[in-house]
DRENPA-3360 file (N, C-alpha, C; in nm, 2 decimals, always signed):
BEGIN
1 = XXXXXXXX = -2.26/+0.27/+3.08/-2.33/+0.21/+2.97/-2.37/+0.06/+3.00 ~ -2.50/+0.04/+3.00/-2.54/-0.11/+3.02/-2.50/-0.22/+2.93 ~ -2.46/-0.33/+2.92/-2.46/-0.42/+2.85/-2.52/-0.42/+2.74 ~ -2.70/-0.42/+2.73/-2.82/-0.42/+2.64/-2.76/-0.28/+2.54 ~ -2.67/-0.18/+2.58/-2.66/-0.07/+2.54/-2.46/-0.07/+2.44 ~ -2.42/-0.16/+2.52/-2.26/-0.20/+2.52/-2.27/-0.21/+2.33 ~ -2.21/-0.14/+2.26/-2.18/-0.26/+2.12/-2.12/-0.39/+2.14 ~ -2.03/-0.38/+2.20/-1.93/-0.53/+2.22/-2.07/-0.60/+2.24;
9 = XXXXXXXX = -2.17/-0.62/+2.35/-2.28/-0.69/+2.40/-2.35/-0.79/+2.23 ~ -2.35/-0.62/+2.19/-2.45/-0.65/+2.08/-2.39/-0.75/+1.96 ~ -2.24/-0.71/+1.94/-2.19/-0.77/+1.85/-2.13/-0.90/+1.91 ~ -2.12/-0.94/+2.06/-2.10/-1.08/+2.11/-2.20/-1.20/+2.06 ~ -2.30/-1.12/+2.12/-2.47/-1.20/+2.09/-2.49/-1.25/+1.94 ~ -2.42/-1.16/+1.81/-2.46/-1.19/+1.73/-2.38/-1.28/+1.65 ~ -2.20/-1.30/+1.74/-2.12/-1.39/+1.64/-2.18/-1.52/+1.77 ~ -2.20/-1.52/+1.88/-2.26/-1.66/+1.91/-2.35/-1.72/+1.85;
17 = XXXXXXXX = -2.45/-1.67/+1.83/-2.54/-1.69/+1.77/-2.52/-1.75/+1.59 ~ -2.44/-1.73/+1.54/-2.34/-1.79/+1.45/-2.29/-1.87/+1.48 ~ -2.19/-1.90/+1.59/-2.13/-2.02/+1.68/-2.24/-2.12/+1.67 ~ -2.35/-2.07/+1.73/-2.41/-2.18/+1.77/-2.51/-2.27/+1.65 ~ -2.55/-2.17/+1.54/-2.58/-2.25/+1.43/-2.49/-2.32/+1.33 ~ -2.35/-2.27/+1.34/-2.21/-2.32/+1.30/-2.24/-2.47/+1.34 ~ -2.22/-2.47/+1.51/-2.25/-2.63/+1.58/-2.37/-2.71/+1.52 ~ -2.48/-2.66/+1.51/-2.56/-2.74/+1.47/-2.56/-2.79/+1.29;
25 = XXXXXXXX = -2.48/-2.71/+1.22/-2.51/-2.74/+1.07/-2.34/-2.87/+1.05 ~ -2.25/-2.88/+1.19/-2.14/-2.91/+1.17/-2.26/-3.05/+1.26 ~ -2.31/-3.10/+1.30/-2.42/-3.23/+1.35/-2.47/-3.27/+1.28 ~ -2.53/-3.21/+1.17/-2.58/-3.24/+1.03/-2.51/-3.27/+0.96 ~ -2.37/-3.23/+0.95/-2.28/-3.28/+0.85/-2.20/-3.43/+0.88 ~ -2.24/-3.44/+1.03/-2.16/-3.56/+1.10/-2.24/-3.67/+1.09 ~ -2.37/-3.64/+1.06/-2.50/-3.74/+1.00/-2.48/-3.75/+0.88 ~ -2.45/-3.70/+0.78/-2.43/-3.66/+0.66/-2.34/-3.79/+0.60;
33 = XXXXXXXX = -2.39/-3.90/+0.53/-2.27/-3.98/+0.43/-2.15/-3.89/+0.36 ~ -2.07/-3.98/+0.33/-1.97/-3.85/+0.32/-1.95/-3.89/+0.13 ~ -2.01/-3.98/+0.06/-2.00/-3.97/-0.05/-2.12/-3.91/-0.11 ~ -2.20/-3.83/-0.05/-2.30/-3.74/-0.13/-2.27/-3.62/-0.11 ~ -2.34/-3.54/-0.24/-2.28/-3.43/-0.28/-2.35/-3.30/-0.17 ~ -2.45/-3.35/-0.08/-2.50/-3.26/+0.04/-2.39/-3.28/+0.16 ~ -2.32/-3.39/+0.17/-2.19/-3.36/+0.26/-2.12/-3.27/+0.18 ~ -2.10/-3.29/+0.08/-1.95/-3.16/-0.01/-2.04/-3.03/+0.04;
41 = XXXXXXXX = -2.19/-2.99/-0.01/-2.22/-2.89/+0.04/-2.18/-2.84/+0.19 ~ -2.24/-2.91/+0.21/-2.25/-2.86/+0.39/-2.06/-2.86/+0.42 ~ -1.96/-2.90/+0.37/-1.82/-2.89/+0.42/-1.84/-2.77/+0.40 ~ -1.82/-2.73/+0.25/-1.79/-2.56/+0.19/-1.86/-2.47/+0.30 ~ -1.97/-2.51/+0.32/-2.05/-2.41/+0.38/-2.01/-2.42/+0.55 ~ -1.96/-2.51/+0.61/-1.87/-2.48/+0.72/-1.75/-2.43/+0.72 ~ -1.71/-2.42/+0.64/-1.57/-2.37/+0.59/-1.55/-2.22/+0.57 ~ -1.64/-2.17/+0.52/-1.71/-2.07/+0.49/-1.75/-1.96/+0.62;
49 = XXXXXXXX = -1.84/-2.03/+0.66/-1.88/-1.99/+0.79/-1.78/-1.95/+0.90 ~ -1.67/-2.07/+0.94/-1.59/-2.05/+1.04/-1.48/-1.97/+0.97 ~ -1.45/-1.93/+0.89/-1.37/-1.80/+0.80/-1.46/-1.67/+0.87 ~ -1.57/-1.61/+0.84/-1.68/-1.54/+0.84/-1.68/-1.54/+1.00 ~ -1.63/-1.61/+1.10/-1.67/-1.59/+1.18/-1.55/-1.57/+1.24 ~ -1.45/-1.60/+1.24/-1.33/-1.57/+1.25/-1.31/-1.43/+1.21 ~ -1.31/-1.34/+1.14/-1.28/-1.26/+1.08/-1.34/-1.18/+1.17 ~ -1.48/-1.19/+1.19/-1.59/-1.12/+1.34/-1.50/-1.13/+1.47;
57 = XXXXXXXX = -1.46/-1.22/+1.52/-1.40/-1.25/+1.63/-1.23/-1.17/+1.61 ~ -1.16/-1.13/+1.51/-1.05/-1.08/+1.50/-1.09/-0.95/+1.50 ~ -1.18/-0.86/+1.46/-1.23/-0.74/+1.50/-1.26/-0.70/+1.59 ~ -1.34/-0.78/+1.70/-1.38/-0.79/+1.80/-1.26/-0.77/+1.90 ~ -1.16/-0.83/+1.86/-1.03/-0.82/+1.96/-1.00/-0.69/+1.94 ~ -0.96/-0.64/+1.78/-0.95/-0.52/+1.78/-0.98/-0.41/+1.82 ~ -1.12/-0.45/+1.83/-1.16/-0.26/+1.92/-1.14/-0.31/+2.08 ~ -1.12/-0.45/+2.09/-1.04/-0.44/+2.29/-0.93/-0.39/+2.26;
65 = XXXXXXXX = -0.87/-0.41/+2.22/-0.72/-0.35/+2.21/-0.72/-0.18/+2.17 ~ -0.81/-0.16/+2.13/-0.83/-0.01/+2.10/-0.85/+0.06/+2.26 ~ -0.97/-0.05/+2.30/-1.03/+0.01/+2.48/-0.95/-0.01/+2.52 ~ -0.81/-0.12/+2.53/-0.75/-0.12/+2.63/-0.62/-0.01/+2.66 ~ -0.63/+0.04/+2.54/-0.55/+0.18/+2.54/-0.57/+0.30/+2.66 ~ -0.72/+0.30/+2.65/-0.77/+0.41/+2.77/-0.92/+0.37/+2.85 ~ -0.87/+0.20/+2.93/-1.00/+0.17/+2.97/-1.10/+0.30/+3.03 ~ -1.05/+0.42/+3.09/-1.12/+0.51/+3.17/-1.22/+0.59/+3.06;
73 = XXXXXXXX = -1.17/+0.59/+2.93/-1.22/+0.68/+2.86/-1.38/+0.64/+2.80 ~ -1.39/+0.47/+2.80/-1.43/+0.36/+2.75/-1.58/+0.37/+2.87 ~ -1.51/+0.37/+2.99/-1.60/+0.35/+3.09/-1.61/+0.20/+3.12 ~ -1.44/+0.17/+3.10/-1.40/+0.01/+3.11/-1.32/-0.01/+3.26 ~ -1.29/-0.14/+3.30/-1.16/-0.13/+3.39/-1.14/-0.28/+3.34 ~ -0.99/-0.32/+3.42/-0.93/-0.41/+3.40/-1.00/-0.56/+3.43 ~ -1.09/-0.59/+3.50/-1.18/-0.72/+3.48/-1.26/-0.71/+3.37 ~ -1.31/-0.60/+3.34/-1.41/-0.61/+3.19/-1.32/-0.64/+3.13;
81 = XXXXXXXX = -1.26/-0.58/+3.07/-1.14/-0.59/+2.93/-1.08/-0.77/+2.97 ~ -1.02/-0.80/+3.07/-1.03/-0.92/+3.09/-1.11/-1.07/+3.00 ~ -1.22/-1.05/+3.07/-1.35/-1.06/+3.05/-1.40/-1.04/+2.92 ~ -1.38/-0.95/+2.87/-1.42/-1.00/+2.71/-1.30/-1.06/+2.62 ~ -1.15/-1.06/+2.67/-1.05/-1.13/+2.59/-1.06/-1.31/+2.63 ~ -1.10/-1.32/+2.71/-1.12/-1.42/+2.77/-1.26/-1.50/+2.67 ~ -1.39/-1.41/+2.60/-1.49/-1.47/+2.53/-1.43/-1.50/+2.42 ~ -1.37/-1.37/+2.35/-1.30/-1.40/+2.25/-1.22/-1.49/+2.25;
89 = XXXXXXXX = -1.15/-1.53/+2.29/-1.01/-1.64/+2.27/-1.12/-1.79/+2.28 ~ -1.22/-1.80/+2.34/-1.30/-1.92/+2.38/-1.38/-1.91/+2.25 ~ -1.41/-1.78/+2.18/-1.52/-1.83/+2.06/-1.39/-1.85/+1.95 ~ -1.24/-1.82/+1.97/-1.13/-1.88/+1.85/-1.13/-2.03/+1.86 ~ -1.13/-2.07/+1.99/-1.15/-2.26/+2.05/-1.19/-2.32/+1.99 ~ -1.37/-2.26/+1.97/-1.47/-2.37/+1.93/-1.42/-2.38/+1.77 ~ -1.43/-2.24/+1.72/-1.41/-2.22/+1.56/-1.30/-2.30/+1.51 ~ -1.19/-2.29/+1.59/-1.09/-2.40/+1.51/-1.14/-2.53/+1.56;
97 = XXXXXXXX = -1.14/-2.54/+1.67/-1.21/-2.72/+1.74/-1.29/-2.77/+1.58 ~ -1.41/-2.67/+1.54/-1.47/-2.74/+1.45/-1.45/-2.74/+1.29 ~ -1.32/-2.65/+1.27/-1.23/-2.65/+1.14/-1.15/-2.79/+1.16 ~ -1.11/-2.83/+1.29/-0.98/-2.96/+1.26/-1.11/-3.06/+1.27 ~ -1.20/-3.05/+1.31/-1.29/-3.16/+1.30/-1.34/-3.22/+1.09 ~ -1.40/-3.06/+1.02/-1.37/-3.08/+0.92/-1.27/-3.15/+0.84 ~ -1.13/-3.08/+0.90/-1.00/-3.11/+0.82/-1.03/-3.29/+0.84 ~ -1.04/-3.36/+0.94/-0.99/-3.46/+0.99/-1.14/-3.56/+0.82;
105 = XXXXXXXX = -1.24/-3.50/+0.88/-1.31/-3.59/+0.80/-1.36/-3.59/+0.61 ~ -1.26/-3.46/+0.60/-1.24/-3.50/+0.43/-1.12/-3.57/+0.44 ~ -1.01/-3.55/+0.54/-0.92/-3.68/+0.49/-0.96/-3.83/+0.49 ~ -1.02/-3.85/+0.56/-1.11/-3.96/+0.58/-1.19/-4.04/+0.42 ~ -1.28/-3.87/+0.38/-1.36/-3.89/+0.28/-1.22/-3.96/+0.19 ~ -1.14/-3.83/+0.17/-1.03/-3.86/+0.08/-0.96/-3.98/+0.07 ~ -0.94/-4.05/+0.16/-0.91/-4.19/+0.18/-0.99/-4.31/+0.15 ~ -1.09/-4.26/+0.15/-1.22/-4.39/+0.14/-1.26/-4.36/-0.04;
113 = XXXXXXXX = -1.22/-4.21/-0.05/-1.29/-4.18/-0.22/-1.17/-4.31/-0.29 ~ -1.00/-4.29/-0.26/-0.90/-4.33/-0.28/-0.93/-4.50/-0.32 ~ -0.95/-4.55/-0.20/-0.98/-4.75/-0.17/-1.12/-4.75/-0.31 ~ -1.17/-4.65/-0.32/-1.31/-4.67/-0.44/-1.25/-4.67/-0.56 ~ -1.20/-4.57/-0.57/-1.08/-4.56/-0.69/-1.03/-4.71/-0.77 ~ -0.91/-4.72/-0.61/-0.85/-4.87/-0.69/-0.92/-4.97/-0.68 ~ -1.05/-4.97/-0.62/-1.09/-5.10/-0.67/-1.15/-5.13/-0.80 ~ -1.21/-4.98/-0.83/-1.25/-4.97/-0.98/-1.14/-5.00/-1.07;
121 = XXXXXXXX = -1.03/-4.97/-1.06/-0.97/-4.98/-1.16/-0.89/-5.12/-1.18 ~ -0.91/-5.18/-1.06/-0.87/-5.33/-1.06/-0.96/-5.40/-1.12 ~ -1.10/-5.34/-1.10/-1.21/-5.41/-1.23/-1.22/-5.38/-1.33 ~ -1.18/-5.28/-1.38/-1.11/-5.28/-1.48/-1.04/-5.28/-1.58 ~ -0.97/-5.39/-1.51/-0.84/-5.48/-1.56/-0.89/-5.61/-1.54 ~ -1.02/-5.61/-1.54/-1.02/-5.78/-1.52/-1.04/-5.86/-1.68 ~ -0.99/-5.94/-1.72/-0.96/-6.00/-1.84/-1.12/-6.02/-1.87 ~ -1.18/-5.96/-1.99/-1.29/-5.95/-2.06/-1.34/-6.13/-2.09;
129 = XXXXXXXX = -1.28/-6.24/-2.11/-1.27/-6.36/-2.14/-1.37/-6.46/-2.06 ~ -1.37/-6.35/-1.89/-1.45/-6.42/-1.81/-1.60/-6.47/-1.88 ~ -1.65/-6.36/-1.92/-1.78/-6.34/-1.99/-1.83/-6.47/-2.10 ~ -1.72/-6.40/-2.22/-1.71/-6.51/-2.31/-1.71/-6.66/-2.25 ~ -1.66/-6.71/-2.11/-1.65/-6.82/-2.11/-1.82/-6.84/-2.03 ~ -1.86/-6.77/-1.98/-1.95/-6.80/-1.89/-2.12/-6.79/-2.00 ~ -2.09/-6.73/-2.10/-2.19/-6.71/-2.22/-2.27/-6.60/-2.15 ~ -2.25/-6.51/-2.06/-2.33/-6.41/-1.99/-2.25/-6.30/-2.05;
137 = XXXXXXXX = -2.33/-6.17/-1.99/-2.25/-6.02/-2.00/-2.19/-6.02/-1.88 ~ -2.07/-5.88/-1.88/-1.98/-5.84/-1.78/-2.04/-5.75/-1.67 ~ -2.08/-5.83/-1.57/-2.13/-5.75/-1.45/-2.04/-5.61/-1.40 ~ -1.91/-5.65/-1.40/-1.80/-5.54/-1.39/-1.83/-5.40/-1.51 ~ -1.89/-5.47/-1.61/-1.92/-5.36/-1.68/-1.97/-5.27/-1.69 ~ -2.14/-5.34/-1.67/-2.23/-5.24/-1.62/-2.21/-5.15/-1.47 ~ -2.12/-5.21/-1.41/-2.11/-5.17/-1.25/-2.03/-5.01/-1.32 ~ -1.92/-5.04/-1.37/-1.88/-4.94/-1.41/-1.92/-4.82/-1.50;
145 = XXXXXXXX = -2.00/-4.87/-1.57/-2.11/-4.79/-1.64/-2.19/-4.63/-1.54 ~ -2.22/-4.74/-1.41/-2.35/-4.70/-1.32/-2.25/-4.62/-1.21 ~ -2.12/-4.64/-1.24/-2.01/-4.53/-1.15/-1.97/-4.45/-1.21 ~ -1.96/-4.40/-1.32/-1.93/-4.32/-1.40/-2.05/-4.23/-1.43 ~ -2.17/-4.31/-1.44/-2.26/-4.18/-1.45/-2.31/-4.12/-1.32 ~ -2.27/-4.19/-1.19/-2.29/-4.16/-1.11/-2.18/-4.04/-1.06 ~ -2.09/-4.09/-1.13/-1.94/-3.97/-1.05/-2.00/-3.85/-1.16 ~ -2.05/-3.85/-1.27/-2.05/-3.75/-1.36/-2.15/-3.62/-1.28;
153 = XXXXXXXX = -2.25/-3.70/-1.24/-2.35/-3.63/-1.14/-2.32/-3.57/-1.01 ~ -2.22/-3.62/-0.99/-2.17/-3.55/-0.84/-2.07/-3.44/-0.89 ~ -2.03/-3.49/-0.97/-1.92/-3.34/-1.02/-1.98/-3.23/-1.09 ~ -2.11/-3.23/-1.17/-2.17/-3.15/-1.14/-2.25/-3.08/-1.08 ~ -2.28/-3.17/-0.98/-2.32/-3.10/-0.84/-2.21/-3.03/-0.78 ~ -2.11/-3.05/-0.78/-2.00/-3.00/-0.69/-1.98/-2.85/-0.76 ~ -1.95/-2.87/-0.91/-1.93/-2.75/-0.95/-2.01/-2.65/-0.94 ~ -2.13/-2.66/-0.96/-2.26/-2.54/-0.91/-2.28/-2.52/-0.79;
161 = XXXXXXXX = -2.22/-2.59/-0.69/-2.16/-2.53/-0.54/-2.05/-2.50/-0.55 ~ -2.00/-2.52/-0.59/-1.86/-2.45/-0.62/-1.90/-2.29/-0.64 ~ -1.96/-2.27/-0.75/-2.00/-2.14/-0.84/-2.09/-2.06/-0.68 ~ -2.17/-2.12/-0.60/-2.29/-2.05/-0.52/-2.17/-2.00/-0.40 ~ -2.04/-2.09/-0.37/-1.98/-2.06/-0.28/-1.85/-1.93/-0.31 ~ -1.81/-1.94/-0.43/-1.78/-1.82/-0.47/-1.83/-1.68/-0.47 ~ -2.00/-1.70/-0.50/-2.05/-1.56/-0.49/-2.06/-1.52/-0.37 ~ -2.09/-1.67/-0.26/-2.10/-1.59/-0.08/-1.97/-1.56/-0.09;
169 = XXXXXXXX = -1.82/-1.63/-0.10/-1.69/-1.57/-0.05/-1.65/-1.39/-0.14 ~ -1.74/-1.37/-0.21/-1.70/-1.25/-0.27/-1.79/-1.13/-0.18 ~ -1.90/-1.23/-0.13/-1.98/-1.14/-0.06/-1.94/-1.11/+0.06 ~ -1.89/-1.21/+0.11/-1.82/-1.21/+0.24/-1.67/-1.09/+0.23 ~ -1.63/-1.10/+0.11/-1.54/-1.03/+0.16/-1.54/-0.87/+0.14 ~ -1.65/-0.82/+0.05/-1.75/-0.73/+0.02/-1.76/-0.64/+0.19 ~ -1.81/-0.76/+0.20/-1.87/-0.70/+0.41/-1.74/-0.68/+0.45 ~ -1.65/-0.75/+0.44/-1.54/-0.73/+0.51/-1.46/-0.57/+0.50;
177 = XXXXXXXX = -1.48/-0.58/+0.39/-1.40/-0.42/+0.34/-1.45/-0.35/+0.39 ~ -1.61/-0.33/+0.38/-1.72/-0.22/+0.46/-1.67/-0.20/+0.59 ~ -1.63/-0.37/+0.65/-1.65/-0.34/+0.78/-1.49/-0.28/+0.81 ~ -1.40/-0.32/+0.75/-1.29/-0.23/+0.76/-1.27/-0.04/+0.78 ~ -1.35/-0.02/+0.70/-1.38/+0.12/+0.61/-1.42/+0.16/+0.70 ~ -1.58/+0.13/+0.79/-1.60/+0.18/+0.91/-1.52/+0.18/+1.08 ~ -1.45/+0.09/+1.05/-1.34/+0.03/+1.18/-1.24/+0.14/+1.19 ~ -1.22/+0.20/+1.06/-1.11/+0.31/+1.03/-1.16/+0.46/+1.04;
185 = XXXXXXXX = -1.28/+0.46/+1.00/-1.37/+0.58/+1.05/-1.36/+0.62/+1.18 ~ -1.42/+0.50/+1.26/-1.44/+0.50/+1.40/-1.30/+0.58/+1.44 ~ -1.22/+0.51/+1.40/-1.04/+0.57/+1.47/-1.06/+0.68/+1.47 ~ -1.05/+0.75/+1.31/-1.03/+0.85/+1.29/-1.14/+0.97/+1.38 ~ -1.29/+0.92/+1.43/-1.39/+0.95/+1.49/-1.35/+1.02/+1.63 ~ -1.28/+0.90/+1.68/-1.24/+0.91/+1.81/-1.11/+1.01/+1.81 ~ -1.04/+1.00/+1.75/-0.92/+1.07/+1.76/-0.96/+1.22/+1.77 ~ -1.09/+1.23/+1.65/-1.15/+1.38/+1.62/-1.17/+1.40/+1.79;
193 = XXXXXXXX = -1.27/+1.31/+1.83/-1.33/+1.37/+1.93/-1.24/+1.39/+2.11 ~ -1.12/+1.31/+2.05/-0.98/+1.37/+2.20/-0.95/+1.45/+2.17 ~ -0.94/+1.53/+2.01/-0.86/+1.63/+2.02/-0.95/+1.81/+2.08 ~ -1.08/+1.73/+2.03/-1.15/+1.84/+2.04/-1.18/+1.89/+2.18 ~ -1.20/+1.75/+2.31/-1.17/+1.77/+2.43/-1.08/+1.81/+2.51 ~ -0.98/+1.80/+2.40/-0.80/+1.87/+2.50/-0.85/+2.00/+2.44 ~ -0.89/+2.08/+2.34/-0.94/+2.22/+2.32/-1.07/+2.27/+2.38 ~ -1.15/+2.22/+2.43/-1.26/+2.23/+2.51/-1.20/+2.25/+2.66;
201 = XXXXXXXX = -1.07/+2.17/+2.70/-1.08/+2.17/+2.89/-0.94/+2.29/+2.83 ~ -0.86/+2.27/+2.76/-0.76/+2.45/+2.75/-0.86/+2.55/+2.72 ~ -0.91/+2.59/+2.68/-1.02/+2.67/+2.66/-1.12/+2.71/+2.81 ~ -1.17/+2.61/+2.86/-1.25/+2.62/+3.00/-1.09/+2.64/+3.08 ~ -0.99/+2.65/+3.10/-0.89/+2.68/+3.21/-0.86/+2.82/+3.16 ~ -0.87/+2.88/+3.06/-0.84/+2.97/+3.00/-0.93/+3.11/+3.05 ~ -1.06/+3.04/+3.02/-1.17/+3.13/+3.06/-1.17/+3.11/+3.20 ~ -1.15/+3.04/+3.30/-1.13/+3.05/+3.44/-1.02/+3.15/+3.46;
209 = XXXXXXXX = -0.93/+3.14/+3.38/-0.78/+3.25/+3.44/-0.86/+3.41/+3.41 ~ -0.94/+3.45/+3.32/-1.00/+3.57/+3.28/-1.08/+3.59/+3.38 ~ -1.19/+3.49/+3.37/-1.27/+3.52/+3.51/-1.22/+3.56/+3.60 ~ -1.16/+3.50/+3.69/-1.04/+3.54/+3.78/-0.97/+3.68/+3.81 ~ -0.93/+3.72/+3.68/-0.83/+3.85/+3.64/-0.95/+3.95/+3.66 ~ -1.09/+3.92/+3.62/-1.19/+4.03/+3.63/-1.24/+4.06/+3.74 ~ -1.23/+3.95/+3.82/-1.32/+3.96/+3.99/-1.19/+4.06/+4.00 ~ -1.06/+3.99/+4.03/-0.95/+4.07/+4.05/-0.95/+4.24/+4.05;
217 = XXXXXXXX = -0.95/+4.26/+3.91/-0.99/+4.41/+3.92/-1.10/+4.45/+3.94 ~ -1.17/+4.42/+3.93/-1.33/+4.43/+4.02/-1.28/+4.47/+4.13 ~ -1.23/+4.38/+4.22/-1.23/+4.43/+4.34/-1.13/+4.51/+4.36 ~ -1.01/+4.51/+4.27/-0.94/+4.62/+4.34/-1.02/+4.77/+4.31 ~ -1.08/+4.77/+4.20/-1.14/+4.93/+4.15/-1.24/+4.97/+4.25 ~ -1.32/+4.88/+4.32/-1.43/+4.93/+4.45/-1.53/+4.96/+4.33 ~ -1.66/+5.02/+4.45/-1.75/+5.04/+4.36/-1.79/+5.14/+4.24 ~ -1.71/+5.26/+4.29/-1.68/+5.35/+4.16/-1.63/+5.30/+4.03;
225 = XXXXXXXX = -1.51/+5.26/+4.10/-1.43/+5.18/+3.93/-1.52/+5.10/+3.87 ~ -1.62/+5.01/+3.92/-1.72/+4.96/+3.88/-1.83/+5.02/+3.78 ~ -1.89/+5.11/+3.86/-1.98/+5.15/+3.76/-1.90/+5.28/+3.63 ~ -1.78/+5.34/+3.65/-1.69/+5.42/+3.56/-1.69/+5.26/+3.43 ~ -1.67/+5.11/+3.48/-1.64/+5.02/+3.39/-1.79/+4.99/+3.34 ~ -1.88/+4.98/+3.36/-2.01/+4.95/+3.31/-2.06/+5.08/+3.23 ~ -2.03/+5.19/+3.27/-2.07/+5.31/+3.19/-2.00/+5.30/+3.06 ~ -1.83/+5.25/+3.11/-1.72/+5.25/+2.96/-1.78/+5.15/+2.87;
233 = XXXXXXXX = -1.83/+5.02/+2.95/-1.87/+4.94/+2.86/-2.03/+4.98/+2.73 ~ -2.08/+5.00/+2.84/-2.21/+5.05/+2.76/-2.20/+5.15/+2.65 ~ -2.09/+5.31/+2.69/-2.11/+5.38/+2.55/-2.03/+5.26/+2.46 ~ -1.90/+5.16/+2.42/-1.88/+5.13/+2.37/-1.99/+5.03/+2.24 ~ -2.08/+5.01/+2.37/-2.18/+4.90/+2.26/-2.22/+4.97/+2.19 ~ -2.28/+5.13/+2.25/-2.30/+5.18/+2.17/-2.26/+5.24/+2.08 ~ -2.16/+5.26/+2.07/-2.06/+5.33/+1.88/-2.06/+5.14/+1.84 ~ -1.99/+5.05/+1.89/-2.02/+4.89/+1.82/-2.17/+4.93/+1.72;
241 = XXXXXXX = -2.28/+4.96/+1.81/-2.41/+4.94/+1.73/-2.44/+5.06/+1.67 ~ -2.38/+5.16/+1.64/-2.40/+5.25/+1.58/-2.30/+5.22/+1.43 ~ -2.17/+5.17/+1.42/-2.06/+5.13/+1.34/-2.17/+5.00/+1.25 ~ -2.24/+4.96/+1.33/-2.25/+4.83/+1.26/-2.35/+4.85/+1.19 ~ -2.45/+4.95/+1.20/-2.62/+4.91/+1.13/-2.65/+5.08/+1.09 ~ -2.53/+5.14/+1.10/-2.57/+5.29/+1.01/-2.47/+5.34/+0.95 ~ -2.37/+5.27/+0.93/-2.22/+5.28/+0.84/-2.21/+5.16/+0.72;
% end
């Protein structure tokens, strides 16, 4: 089986090719300020993804582990099988490499949302009196005003990604079951089709030992016993086809 023909081939090609837009939407996210609500997007949706792709690459191992049971049966040997445990373990690398990259920079975010926090609330606490003495309005006030409706708008942004990321994770795990369901098939597939081959080659050894037995007395009966056996056979067919289509 060629490569172009290989499923493993087909299904390598297509979680790289996920890898590799994974990388590029995780460059975008590293451009991405981390107090706007298109960074919160783009996290979930990395988060998401390397879940989704992980789950591809744990299947993946699974049917090696299936081939490595009977590489000969497979039309495998021990550097293939190799050789693809070897891609797999290298596409788990990158996938977690760019999960602790995530992890690292919402704590980050988390720490910088934190220092915004208390500084707000230190202004907060600033004695209202300032104003009164200065005969102006409270700059602290309006600041606070313009953070509050600003935080109001980001949490609603978050929540309606929140809501779009739930329907992909339900979708995601939708596929997953399917893909289970078929994964289980397959077993059962394969199993059908060893058992049917151990009764296909007892069967062909069976019919060899007969063939055998017949040359056998073939040759012992010579050529009389021969044709006495072709004459026996023939009236038989005939009462067979007389039993069968005038009775």
């Amino acid at each position: 089986m060629t490569p172009a023909q290989d499923p493993f081939y087909i299904v390598k090609e297509e979680i790289q090719e996920s890898i590799d837009k994974l990388q590029a939407t995780l460059h975008q996210w590293e451009e991405t300020p981390s107090n706007t609500g298109e960074w919160v997007h783009l996290s979930k949706e990395l988060v998401a993804s390397c879940e989704s792709i992980e789950w591809q690459v744990d299947e993946l191992d699974k049917t090696i582990a299936v081939a490595a049971r009977d590489p000969a049966w497979y039309g495998l040997d021990e550097r293939e099988l190799e050789k693809r445990k070897r891609w797999t373990k290298t596409a788990h690398s990158q996938v977690d490499a760019i999960r602790k990259t995530i992890e690292v920079g919402r704590e980050k975010s988390n720490l910088i949302s934190s220092c915004r926090n208390g500084v707000r609330q230190e202004l907060m606490h600033l004695p209202n009196d300032i104003a009164t003495q200065t005969g102006r309005s409270n700059p602290y006030q309006d600041n606070d005003e313009f953070i509050s409706s600003e935080s109001d708008r980001q949490m609603l942004l978050i929540r309606q990604q929140d809501e779009e990321l739930d329907e992909l994770s339900a979708s995601v795990q939708r596929i997953g079951g399917v893909g289970l369901t078929i994964h289980e098939e397959l077993i059962g597939q394969e199993k059908i089709l060893e058992d049917l081959s151990m009764e296909m080659e007892t069967t062909s050894n069976r019919l060899d030992f007969v063939q055998k037995r017949v040359a056998m007395v073939m040759k012992k009966a010579g050529a009389k016993g021969q044709f006495m056996m072709i004459a026996f056979l023939l009236v038989l067919s005939i009462i067979l086809f007389v039993l069968v289509f005038f009775t």
